[in-house]
Structure formats: C-alpha cells, structure tokens
Phi, psi and omega in degrees: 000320169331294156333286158343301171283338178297316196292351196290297182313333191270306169316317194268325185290321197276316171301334202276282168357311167292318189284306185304324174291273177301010124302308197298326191263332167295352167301292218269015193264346194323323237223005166273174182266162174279130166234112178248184175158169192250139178227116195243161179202161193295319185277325207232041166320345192245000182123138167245118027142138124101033195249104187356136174205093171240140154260132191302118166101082178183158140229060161297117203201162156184169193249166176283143199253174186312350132262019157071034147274171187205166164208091178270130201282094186289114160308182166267146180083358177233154200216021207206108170250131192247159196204074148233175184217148153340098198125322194224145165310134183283144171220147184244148180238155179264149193247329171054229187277353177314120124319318189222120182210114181236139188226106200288125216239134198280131179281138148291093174304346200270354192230323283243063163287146183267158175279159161208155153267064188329167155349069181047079164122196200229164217194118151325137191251032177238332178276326195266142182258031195247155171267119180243134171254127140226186197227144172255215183285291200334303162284342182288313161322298207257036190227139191250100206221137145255342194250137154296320188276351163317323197288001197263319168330061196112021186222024188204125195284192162067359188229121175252143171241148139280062168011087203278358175174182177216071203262148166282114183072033187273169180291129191237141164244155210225141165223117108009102195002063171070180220232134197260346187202168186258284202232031179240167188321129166267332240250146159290202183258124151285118178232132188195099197098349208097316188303034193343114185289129154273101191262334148276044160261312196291317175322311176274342181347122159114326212276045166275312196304326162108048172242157206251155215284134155276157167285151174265348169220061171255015143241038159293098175292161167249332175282343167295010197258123194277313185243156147212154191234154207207089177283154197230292191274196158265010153270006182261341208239328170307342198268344145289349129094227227282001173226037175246357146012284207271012176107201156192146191238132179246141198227135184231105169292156200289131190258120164328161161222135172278151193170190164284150183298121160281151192214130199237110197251135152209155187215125180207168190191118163214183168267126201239150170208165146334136160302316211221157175205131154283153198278164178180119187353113143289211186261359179279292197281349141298312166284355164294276200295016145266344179246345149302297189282012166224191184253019193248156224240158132335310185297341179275028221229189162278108195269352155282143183203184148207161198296086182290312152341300183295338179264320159265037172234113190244189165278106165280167183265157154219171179173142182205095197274108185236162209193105170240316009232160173186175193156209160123231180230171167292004172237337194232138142233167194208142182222091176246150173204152196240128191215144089313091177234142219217146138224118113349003262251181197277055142243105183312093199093025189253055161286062207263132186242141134182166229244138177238159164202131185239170197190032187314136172208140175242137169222132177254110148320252165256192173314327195251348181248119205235171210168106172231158165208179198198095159245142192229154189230148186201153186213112181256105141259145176235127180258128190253159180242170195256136185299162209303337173270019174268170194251344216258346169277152189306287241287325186298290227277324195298310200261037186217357160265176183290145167308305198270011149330065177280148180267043175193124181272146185327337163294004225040040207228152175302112183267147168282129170240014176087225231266330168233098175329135188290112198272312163325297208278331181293330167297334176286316196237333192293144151228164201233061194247169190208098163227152190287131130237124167222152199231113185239134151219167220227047193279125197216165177223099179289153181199093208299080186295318192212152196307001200223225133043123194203124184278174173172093192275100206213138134262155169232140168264144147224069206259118159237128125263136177227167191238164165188105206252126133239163180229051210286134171284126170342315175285021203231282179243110196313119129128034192056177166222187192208160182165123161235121191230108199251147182213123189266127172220117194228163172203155180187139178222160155236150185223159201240107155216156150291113175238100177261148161208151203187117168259145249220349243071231176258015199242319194255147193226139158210160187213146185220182190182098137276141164208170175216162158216143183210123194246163191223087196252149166224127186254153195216147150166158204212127173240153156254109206232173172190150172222157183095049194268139156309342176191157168294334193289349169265111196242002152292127195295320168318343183256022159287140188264031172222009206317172147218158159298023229293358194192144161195101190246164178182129192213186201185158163206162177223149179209123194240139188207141191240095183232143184219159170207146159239141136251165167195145213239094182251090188068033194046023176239341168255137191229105173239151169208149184209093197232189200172132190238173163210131203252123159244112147337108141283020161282332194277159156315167182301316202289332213229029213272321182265148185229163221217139175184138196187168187209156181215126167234149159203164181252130165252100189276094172283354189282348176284332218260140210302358183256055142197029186249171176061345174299152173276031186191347192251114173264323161207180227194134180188096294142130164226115196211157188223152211193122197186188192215160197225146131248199175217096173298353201254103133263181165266162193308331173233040177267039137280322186263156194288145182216163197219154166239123170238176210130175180311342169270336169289341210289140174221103158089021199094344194248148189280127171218195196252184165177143193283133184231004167211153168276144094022112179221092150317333155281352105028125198202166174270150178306139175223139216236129172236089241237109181258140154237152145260119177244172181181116195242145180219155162198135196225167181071036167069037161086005190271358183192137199226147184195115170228131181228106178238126197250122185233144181233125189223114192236104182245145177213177204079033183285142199261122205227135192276094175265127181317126156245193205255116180352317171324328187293296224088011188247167159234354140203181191226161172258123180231171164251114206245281288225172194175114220218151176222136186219120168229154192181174186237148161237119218256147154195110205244099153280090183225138159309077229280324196235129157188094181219142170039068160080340197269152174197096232235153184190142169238137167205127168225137182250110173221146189226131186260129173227139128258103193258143189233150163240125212264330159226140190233066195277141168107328175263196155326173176242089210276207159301359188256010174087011164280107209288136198209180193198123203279137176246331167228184175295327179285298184239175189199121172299123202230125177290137165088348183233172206266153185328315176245085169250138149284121222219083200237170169267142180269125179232139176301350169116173159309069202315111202292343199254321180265331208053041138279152167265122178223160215219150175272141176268206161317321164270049189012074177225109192327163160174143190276001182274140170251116178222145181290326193293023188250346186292148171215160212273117212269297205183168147229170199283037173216140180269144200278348170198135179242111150200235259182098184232102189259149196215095147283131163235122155259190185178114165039073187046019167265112167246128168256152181202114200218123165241117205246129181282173155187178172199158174193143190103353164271167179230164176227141228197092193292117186245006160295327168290353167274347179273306178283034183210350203275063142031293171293352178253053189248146205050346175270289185266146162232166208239182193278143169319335181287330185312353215276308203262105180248148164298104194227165176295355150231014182221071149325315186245104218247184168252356186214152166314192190251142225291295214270350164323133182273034165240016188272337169261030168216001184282345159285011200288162194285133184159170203308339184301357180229022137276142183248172165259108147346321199303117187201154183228140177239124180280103202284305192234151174212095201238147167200122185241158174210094152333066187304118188337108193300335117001247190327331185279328204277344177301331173318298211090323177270265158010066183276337173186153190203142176214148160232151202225152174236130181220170197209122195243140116099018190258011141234165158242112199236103168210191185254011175248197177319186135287154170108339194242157217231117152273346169226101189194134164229109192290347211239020184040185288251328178327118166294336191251346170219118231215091201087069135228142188212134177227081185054036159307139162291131185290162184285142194272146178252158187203149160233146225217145192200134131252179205186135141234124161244148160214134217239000000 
C-alpha cells in the first residue's frame, strides 16, 4: 500500500512540474503576441486534431486541440508558422500583423496515413510503433456480419477466429497470435469505448442447464462500430498490464459530426441453411443392415418410420433493421441508433431476437472543456437448444434416433421416447428461454490545463442481466422438470489520466500518458430447479411438488492499476516508445497480488533518410521492434484462498457441517507472456501497394496448473504456477491496387498468419509411458512438453485387413493388429492450425461493387467423436448409424469400409483412434457481396436522398476440403475451453445465408 502511495505522489510531484514549467514560460511570454486559428482538410472540415504548430527558428509549439483549433504565444523577432501533420504536406505561413490564421492543409499522398486506435488514446498508424490490425465501418457495413468478432475474419493477420457451432448466439472463439495458457481464459480483452468488458462471465451463463456456451458479445450491434482495432504485439498490449496476455481488440462506436442532421436507414432479410448435412441411415437401409446381421428377412423389421434430420433441420430466417442519426453544433454532436435482429436459425428450436439503442454525445464547453458520453443499451431473447453432447440437442438427438422411431402415436398424440428424447414435442411444448439486458456506458470530462496537457477523467459500466427459465413437459421428462436461473453482473470503473503533447520545434515530437483506474465487478445468481408437476400447464418452477434451491452464489474482484506511456519523435524518423503498468489483483495471493508489466519499441522511417528519397517506388519505408511483457488474470475470483464448503457433503453423522475443499497458495500470481516482435511495413507505387510483415516470439510462463499433492493433506491437488508454453510465428498484410483506370477499380488484400505453439514445461505433471509430461484435456487430447497445447493423443488405426476382414489398429511397434488397446496411442497432431488468414479481392466500375472473401487454414486436425457412436456396429437397434457400414467386408467386397458382419473386431470398431480424426485443411468463400450505389444525378431528383445503395451477400457457401459430407471444418464443440479444441459431437455446421438489403440516407 506503501507503494502505491509514493508512486500516487511521484505522480503528482510530475504534474506539479510540468505545470509550474508552462507557467514559468507564458510569464515570460506575456508581453509577445498571440495567434490562434482553425485547421481543416477536405475529409476534416470541421477540424483537425493533433496537429504540429511551431514557430520557425524556435522551439516554440503546439498541437492542435479536438476540434482542430490553436492558440499560440509568438516570441518577439519571430514571424513565421510552420503546420504540419502525418498525411499532409507541411505548410508555413508569415504572420505580420495576423491574429487569426486558419489553414487549410493539402493531403500528401506519398505519406498519407490513417489514425487507429490505441491504449487510452489515438495514434498515426505511420508514427506507430506498435503492432496493430484494424478495420474501419466503411469495411465492416459490406461484410454480411451478425456478430462483432465475425467482422475479424480473415481480415487481421495472426488472429484466428473459429466458429464454435452454428446455433444462433453460440460462443466464437478468437486467439492472438496463439494460446497463451492451458487453464486460465485464452480470449482476448474487449475495450468497447474505454470500457473493458466482462467478456467470460456471460459465456458461461447458463451452462448448469446443460445449454450451449454463448457469445459474450452478441449484444454488440455491428451497425454501431465505428472501429475495432486488434492490439497484437507488446508494445501494443502493455498499457493493460495484467490482461493483455491474449491481446486486446478495442471497438470504438460511431460518433456524431456537426452539420445538419443525417438520418441512416439499412435494411436486409434472409436465408439460412447448413453448410453440411451429414449422411444417415434411412429406414430401408437400417433394416437392410439388420437382417444382414441377423437370421430375419427385411420383412420382419418395421417398414414405417420418420425422418428425423428432415424434421429438424429447416431453412432459417434472418433480418435485420437499423435506424440511425447523427448531426449536431459547433458545440454539441450527437449519435442515436436503434437496431432490430431476429435469425431464425435451421435448428429446430433455436431463436434469437435483439434489440439495441445507443445514444453517443459530445458537448464542448469552451475551448478547454469537452464532455462525452457514450451509452449503448440491449435486450437478447434466445429460445436456446441444449449443448452438443446432450441427447436434448435437435442435431444430436435427430441422427442418434432410430429410423422407425415416431414422434406421433396413431392418435396424433406426442410419444415418449426415453433415453433420446421426442425433439418435436420438445420443440413444442418445452420452453427454453434466455433472455439478456445489458447496459455498457462510458462518460467522460476533458480538461486543458495547459495548451499541451490535457486532464481527463471517465467512468464506465458494464451491467448484464440475465433471466433463464426452462421448462420440460411430462412427455419429455416424466412428471416434467423445471428450472430458473437469475443472474446480476455488475461492473464499474474509473480512470484518471494526463495526456501531454508537444513539438520541439519542427525535429522533436514527445508525448507522455499518466493514468490510474480502479475497477470494481460483483457477481449474483440464484437458481431454482422443481420436478412433480401436476400438469404441464404450470410453468412456474414454484408449483413443483419438489422445488429446490440448488446454488445461491456471490462473488466478486477488484483491480486498481497505475499506467504510463512516452513517445517520443525525432523528425519523424526516429521513433521510441515506453509504457508500463502496475496491477493489483484481488484474485491473487497476498504474497503475489501486484504485478509489474511494461514494454519498449522503437522505430526507424528509412524512407526519411536521404539513400532512399528520390526513388521510384518506394513511399515509405519502416521497420519496428519490441519487447515487453502481459499478464493474464482470467482465474476464478478466489482461487488463491483456502475454502471450506458446507451442503450435504459437510453433514456428519446427520448433523450439518463444513469441509475444506481448496488449499490456500498465498503466492499464486498471473500467468505472464514475454513478447519479442520485428515488423517491417512498406508502401510503394504511389500507394498502390502496402506490405507489413511481422516475425514474433511469445514465451508465457507461470502458467497455472492444478499440481498433485500428497493425500495426506486431505486434498489431492492445488493451484500453482508451474508451466511454460511458447507460441511464434510470422504475420503477413499484403494490400495492393491491382487496377484503377476509367471508373474501374481491383484492389487485393491478403491476411496470413503462421503459428508454432509449443508446450515447453509441465514441472508437477503426469507422465506418460514415455516419460513425457503432460495435462490431459479430453479422452482425444493433451497438453504434452515439447508438442503443442491441443495434441491429439489416439490409437492409431490401420484399415481393414483385405484378406481376414478385421479391423485392425497399430501396436507400438507401428505393426498392423487386431488387439485394440489405449497403451498403443501415440502422438497423431494438433487442433490449431500452422496457417490462417484471408484473401478479400474488390472490385468496382461506376457504383457497382463486387467483394468476395475466402478464409482458409492448414495444418490443424479435428477429432469427429460423434463417428464412434455412427460407426459402432453395436449400437445397432440402439442408435442409428453412417451409411458406409452397409459396405462391410465379404469374400467379394475386399476392399470394405467396416469389418466383416461375423468378425471379432467388430465390438471394437467404435472405440476411439484415428478413423474419427480428420485434417482441418479448408478453404472457405467466407463473404460474396454485389452492391450497386445509386448515382447521385439521380438521389438529387429525390430532393430527399443523400445516398442510397441495394447490396446482395452471401456467406459461407462454398467450401473447399478434403473431408466427407457432413463433416464441418470450422467447429470446436467445447466452446472457449483452451485444452481442448477441434472436437465435435453432432455440432450444428456453421450456416451459409444469403441475404437483400437496402441503405438509405437522408
């Protein structure tokens, strides 16, 4: 605490300083004259931000403030303003007798850079040394996107996304340059706003229920995304200390401009279907292969049946209505928006509607005083299915029932069908509901203390409520069941910072950020279950003749952190930067609760330098590199302290007691990632071609791992920081214009990202026979030293033996064999692929635009464990099964796909081994867009009109791989879980849609 306060003081000691300095120089400045004025550009009419103002042969300066004003103190003997920025040509002006000199600033093509965003604040994205992807609306608007992290897909190198199914408001998981930890959270940091997101609690919400895993931000409109910003390396990822591990995507929502007020209409409605539909028995070809495998005639079998796929796999809907305005004053701006979104989706009993309203405002006091705020408000209802490994999910439950199954007894009445549920009546009669409301807000108040120095203070919320009620019908579960689950998740923070900036004359540039924040989350939730209901008609869990109470929980963290950053500029050609944060945890032990994290980069603009001017290709020219450290915070909130539990497992003797059930580890600390990068960005041919290539090394170690201890303790293990994981790779961004003659125009970008994840030490864990240490994550797979976190660890199996018709398998001595044994597995591959990215290819000609975008990945594997149930022989009358058994092994079908009918390898051909792992490698046409822009010649005949466009999109509708049908390549069924990653169990495929739209604006 001591600390804390000296550094509170030190802080305070430096602002005193600062202040006391620019006081000492407008004193002595009193008695020269004053120049202010406004500075505009054709895209920044209203002003631009951050812009160099020096007087020539001085090192007199200043920036331009957020509406692109100044106000500057002119020595005496000096007559000469000089006004440049990143992008634009510099231009000087002579000042004589002026007062007021407003200037309008000409773009520089040859220089010409975007702003991005950063850490609590903005950035040249040509000035920066840090690694950043980002995308701005302009690209986000032409992507047929219901999700924000979708808009990330194939378009950022080094950032893979994955799909975890393709349920309406399923869970997507997003990794950063690869997975930083075995069992504390992978997903990066959500900043939307300022606003750091509680981005795990809601994923799990729900999944007592046995319901699938949610996205944490599907109630993140995409028509509200002004930016998303994608931080990568560690100078980009340090000024968040202890949660930056796994990266951070920063999302900045759209913001007013002053003018007349605009009014913004889009509209679109479509269809959704399966990528895929896996094969399945019918009921002639179930009863073929029951009367091969018996002494019974076809005819003995049931010859009625019904389609279960067919009933529950339909065509879904989607649609979606957004309304927006903006506008305002030279003082007041303003941003409201309204969104309606409804998919339908082709899973029989899968709905999600929701509804958003936003409300962004800016107001300037005066010159030195600004006031924003930024509230987005949302309401998700979800009628949700139950997760893949459930008997109670459609897809699972439609190809795991028997063909001559019926959901209708000859009365039309709903039949009980036992252990795999009547998927109808569940759809009919159950509800299943989930609903959302959440409110993230952002309020802030700037304050110029000095023409350089500018204070600024914002709190923010993040409030999810959630409600979830199911409700199974006698005919689902005999006398029904019940179940309510309410859930409070609240948060709040405040940040404090300083922001200096300053030029040096026209050679020095320095920029500094103090801040302090201190955040707050508290969590609530309370379930309710009942079983015994007298009717179905009752649907309050209270009218159960058993309710119970089964969880009434409340937990909570806190984190107060202390961050600074310098830059600093030498001619725009030497480039350093240095930040550093410091975090206190209450997740951690006592011994180990603050943590230390900081980075250093610098840059070089070779392009400044005179043996590379004058050339005919080169515009610019850069290279950067860093080195810094992250942690990673997503534990549970008290897993430093020792805890005791009472329930029904403390009771002794009849009587209620407690019983201790984790140890204590006071030293317990975050896991921490130590990130070397090299970039090197270039852009040639007059802007006609952008190349950024970054070769990166991420070493996380303390990784936190549950180590055996000795029985004796009464425990059998504890959590320490043991472990040590390495993930490198290179990142690619190749942007170039291929064509732009006469209206026509071709533009290319490709995103690739190369990874190699290592697990580098496991001190404490198992062992396997080969004496390699390892940490199990499924019956398939495992984190293993020297191999990657998601190694697949199976019996390897060999085929069909053409001569016995066995199924036979390798032993140890990678030697066919018909013994099926676990001691035979060996290390097959793993579920993260070694290359990902992107290939977006546009084009137009005169307001027609095409955009078609195809992902891909290669080198990863997938591990189908739904195919041992559809491949199991023995599950014959029980289940029903894949269609390839039919071609079994006989003395004229040698070369079969299944064993021979009368075999002894046949109660082992389901057992778990390579026949139900696939190679991931696929390419997908992810977006297919055709937009057509209507002529502004035609919008002014409106009178109305300011722009109008109608667009066609197409998602997900080809696919190019090597496996069946039926099988999906981008799905990992076990949503976010780090160790285990690419397995699927009758996951629903990711769905392709096509889409009509409209936008207008007026």
């Amino acid at each position: 605490m001591l600390k804390n306060l000296n550094l509170l003081l030190t802080m305070k000691r430096v602002l005193l300083s600062l202040t006391f300095s620019m006081l000492a120089v407008i004193s002595l400045m009193a008695q020269s004259r004053v120049v202010s004025g406004t500075i505009t550009s054709e895209d920044e009419p209203n002003g631009i931000p951050g812009v160099n103002v020096s007087v020539k042969g001085t090192m007199v300066g200043t920036i331009s403030d957020i509406d692109g004003t100044y106000t500057l103190t002119i020595p005496e003997g000096s007559n000469v303003l000089s006004f440049s920025f990143v992008g634009f040509m510099t231009q000087e002006r002579v000042i004589d007798n002026q007062s007021q000199i407003d200037v309008f600033l000409e773009p520089d093509v040859k220089t010409l850079g975007e702003v991005v965003v950063v850490g609590y604040g903005t950035q040249s994205a040509k000035m920066s040394v840090q690694s950043i992807s980002s995308l701005d609306n302009s690209q986000i608007e032409r992507m047929p996107i219901f999700t924000a992290q979708e808009a990330l897909q194939g378009q950022a190198a080094g950032v893979q996304l994955t799909g975890t199914s393709g349920v309406g408001g399923a869970q997507q998981n997003i990794r950063i340059r690869g997975v930083a930890s075995l069992t504390a959270g992978g997903s990066p940091l959500f900043v939307v706003d300022g606003v750091p997101l509680n981005d795990g609690s809601s994923g799990d919400y729900g999944n007592e229920s046995g319901a699938v895993a949610l996205n944490p931000l599907m109630e993140l409109n995409p028509n509200e995304i002004q930016s998303i910003s994608v931080l990568k390396d560690a100078s980009a990822v340090a000024i968040y200390g202890s949660r930056g591990a796994n990266g951070v995507i920063l999302i900045e929502t759209k913001k007013g401009k002053s003018g007349a007020s605009r009014i913004n209409v889009d509209f679109y409605r479509g269809v959704q279907n399966p990528t895929t539909l896996r094969p399945y028995m019918s009921l002639q070809q179930y009863n073929q292969y029951r009367a091969d495998r018996s002494a019974n005639p076809v005819s003995s079998f049931p010859q009625t049946g019904f389609d279960w796929p067919e009933a529950v796999i339909e065509q879904g809907k989607i649609s979606n209505l957004n309304v927006s305005a903006s506008g305002g004053s030279d003082n007041t701006t303003y941003f409201i928006s309204g969104t309606y979104f409804m998919q339908d989706t082709y899973a029989l009993g899968n709905e999600l509607d929701r509804f958003n309203g936003r409300l962004n405002m800016t107001h300037k006091f005066s010159d030195k005083a600004r006031f924003g705020a930024n509230v987005g408000l949302a309401k998700t209802y979800n009628d949700r299915i139950n997760s893949d490994n459930s008997t109670f999910a459609p897809l699972t439950s439609a190809f795991l029932h028997l063909p001559y199954n019926k959901p209708f007894d000859e009365n039309g009445n709903y039949t009980r069908l036992g252990f795999v549920p009547n998927l109808l009546a569940l759809a009919d009669l159950a509800q299943t509901d989930y609903i959302t409301r959440r409110t993230t807000a952002n309020t802030y108040f700037e304050f110029d203390i000095l023409p350089d120095l500018t204070f600024k203070t914002d709190w923010g919320i993040d409030q999810i409520q959630t409600e979830e009620t199911m409700r199974y019908p006698d005919i689902i579960e005999p006398t029904g069941q019940g179940y309510k689950r309410i859930i409070q998740d609240y948060k709040w923070l405040s940040t404090n910072t300083l922001n200096y900036q300053k030029y040096f004359g026209n050679d020095h540039y320095l920029g500094a950020l103090l801040g302090y924040s201190y955040e707050q989350s508290d969590f609530a939730s309370m379930t309710v279950e009942g079983s015994g209901f007298v009717s179905d008609k009752l649907p309050n869990v209270a009218s159960a003749a058993t309710p119970t109470i089964t969880s009434a929980t409340g937990t909570g963290w806190k984190l107060a952190s202390y961050f600074a950053r310098v830059n600093y500029r030498y001619k725009d050609k030497l480039l350093f930067e240095g930040s550093a944060r410091r975090d206190g945890s209450s997740r951690f032990g006592m011994d180990n609760r603050y943590g230390n994290f900081w980075a250093l980069s610098g840059g070089w603009v070779l392009s400044e330098e005179k043996f590379l001017q004058n050339n005919s290709f080169l515009d610019f020219l850069k290279v950067n590199a860093s080195y810094g450290t992250a942690g990673n915070d997503r534990v549970d909130n008290f897993a430093s302290l020792g805890l005791y539990q009472a329930g029904s497992l403390g009771d002794y003797g009849g009587s209620p007691g407690i019983y201790p059930s984790q140890p204590a580890n006071p030293t317990l600390g975050w896991e921490e990632s130590a990130q070397f990068d090299f970039t090197l960005y270039a852009t040639m041919f007059n802007s006609k071609l952008d190349v950024e290539a970054s070769v990166w090394n991420k070493r996380t170690t303390g990784l936190l791992l549950d180590v055996p201890i000795p029985y004796t303790t009464g425990y059998t293990s504890y959590a320490q920081n043991a472990g040590t994981m390495r993930n490198r790779g290179i990142d690619l961004m190749i942007n170039s214009l291929n064509v732009q003659s006469s209206g026509f125009e071709w533009r290319t970008i490709l995103n690739v990202g190369f990874l190699e994840n290592e697990v580098l030490d496991l001190p404490g864990a198992s062992e396997d026979s080969e004496g390699r240490k390892f940490v199990q994550g499924s019956s398939s797979q495992r984190a293993i030293e020297g191999y990657s976190v998601n190694t697949f660890y199976l019996v390897r199996y060999s085929g069909i033996n053409p001569e016995t018709g066995e199924a036979e398998w390798l032993n140890a001595d990678n030697e066919p064999t018909t013994t099926y044994s676990t001691n035979n597995r060996e290390i097959i591959g793993s579920a993260i692929p070694r290359i990902s990215g992107g290939l977006t290819n546009s084009l137009s000609y005169k307001g027609l635009e095409l955009s078609a975008l195809f992902t891909f990945t290669e080198g990863n594997y997938i591990m189908f464990d739904d195919l041992r149930f559809l491949y199991n022989p023995n599950n014959l009358n029980s289940f029903n099964l894949d269609p390839q058994l039919l071609n079994y092994w006989t003395e004229d079908n040698r070369n079969s796909f299944a064993p021979r009918l009368d075999g002894d390898t046949q109660s082992n051909f389901g057992q778990r081994s390579t026949i139900h792992l696939r190679k991931g490698d696929h390419i997908r046409l992810r977006n297919l867009s055709l937009t057509y822009n209507i002529p502004a010649n035609i919008l002014e005949r409106t009178k109305v009109l300011r722009s109008a466009r109608i667009y066609g999109m197409m998602q997900n509708m080809l696919t190019f791989s090597s496996l069946e049908d039926g099988l999906e390549p981008e799905i990992s069924g076990n949503g976010s879980d780090n160790q285990i990653q690419g397995e699927s169990f009758f996951t629903p495929a990711q769905a392709k849609s096509f889409t009509l739209g409209v936008s207008l604006g007026f």
